[in-house]
C-alpha positions as CSV (number, residue, x, y, z in Angstrom):
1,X,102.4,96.1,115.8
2,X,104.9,97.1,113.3
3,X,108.4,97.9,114.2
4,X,108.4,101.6,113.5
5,X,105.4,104.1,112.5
6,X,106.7,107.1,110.7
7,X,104.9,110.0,112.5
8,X,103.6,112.8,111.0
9,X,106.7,114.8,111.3
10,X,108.8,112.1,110.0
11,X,109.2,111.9,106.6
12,X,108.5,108.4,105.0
13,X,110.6,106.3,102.7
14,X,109.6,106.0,99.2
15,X,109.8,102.5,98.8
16,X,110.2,100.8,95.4
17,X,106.9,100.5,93.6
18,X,105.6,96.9,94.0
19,X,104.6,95.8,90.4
20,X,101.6,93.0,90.3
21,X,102.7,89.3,88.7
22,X,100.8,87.8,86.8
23,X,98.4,85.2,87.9
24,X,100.4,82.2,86.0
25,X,103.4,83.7,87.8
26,X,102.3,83.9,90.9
27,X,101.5,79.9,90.6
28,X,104.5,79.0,90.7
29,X,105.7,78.8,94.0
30,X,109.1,79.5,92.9
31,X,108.6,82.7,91.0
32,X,108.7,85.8,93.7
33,X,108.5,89.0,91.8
34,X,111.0,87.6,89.3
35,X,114.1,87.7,91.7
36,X,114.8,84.0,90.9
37,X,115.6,84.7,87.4
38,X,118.0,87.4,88.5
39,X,122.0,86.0,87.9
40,X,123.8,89.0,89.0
41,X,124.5,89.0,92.7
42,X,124.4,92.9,93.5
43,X,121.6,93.2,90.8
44,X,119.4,90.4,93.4
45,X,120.7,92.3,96.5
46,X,119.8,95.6,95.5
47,X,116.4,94.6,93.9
48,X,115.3,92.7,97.1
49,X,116.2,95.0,99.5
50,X,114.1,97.3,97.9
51,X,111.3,94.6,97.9
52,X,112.1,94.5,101.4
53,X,112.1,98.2,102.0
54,X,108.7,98.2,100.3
55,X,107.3,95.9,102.0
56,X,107.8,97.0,105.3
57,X,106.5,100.7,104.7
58,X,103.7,99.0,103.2
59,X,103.4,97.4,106.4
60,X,104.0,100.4,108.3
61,X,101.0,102.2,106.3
62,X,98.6,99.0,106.8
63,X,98.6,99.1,110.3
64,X,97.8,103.1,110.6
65,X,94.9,101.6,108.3
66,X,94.1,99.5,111.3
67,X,94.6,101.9,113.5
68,X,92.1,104.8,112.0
69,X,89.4,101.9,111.3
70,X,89.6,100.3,115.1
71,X,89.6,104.1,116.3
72,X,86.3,104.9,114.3
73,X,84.8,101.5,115.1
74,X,85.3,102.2,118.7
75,X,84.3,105.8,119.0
76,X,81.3,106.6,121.3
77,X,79.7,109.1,119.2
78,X,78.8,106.0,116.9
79,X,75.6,104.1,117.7
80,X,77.0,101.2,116.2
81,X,80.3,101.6,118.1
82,X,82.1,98.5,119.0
83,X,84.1,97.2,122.1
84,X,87.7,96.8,122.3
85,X,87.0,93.1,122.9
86,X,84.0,93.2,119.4
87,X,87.1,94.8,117.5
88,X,90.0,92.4,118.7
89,X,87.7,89.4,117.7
90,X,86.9,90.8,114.0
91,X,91.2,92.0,114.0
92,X,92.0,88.6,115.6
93,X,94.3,90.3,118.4
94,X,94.0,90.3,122.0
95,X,92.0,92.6,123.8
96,X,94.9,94.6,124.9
97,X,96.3,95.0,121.4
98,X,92.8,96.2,120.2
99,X,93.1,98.8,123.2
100,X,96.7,100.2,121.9
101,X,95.6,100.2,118.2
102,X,92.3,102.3,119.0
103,X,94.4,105.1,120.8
104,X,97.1,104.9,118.9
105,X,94.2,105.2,116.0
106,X,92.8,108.5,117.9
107,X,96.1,110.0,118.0
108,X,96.5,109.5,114.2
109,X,93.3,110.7,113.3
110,X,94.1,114.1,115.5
111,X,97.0,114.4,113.4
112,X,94.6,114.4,110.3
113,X,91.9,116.6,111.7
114,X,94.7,119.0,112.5
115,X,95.6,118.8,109.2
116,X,92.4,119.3,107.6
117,X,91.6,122.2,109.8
118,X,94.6,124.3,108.1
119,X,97.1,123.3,110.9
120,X,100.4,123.2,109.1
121,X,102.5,119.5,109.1
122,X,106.2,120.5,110.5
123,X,107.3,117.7,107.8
């Protein structure tokens, strides 16, 4: 799992947007969202810890993805509901890493319903 999971009252970084390259760009194994064309030292540092900032809350945000879907997938009011074992072979994690993600996936999706429901966020 990722290193660190805001939770709900934990405000999140606002990471620096991630702009799209171009599809000749991204060709060329070289080019990485133009930092190689960068001469200035701090200018390169400050740029790619922000890719680096980015990428990891983008991480972070994935994985509660994974988290909520595995949850749903696995919930026994669902006829189609799926194993921990069905859902780590689709995810390709272990069994016990499909366990984890599924309650760590109910926990988030109380958070939500408690939202929904009026319940106010402490953020």
């Amino acid at each position: 799992m990722a290193e660190h999971t805001p939770r709900r009252n934990e405000s999140r970084l606002r990471p620096a947007p991630l702009l799209f390259e171009p599809a000749q760009a991204a060709e060329d194994p070289e080019h990485f969202f133009d930092l190689e064309s960068m001469d200035d030292p701090r200018a390169l540092l400050a740029r790619a810890t922000e890719l680096t900032h980015a990428f990891r809350a983008a991480t972070d945000r994935a994985v509660e993805f994974q988290a909520i879907a595995a949850a749903q997938l696995a919930d026994p009011r669902r006829f189609d509901r799926l194993t921990p074992a069905d859902i780590a072979e689709q995810a390709g994690w272990t069994e016990d890493y499909a366990k984890k993600m599924v309650e760590f996936g109910r926990d988030l999706l109380r958070g939500t319903e408690g939202r929904d429901s009026g319940a106010v966020d402490p953020v």
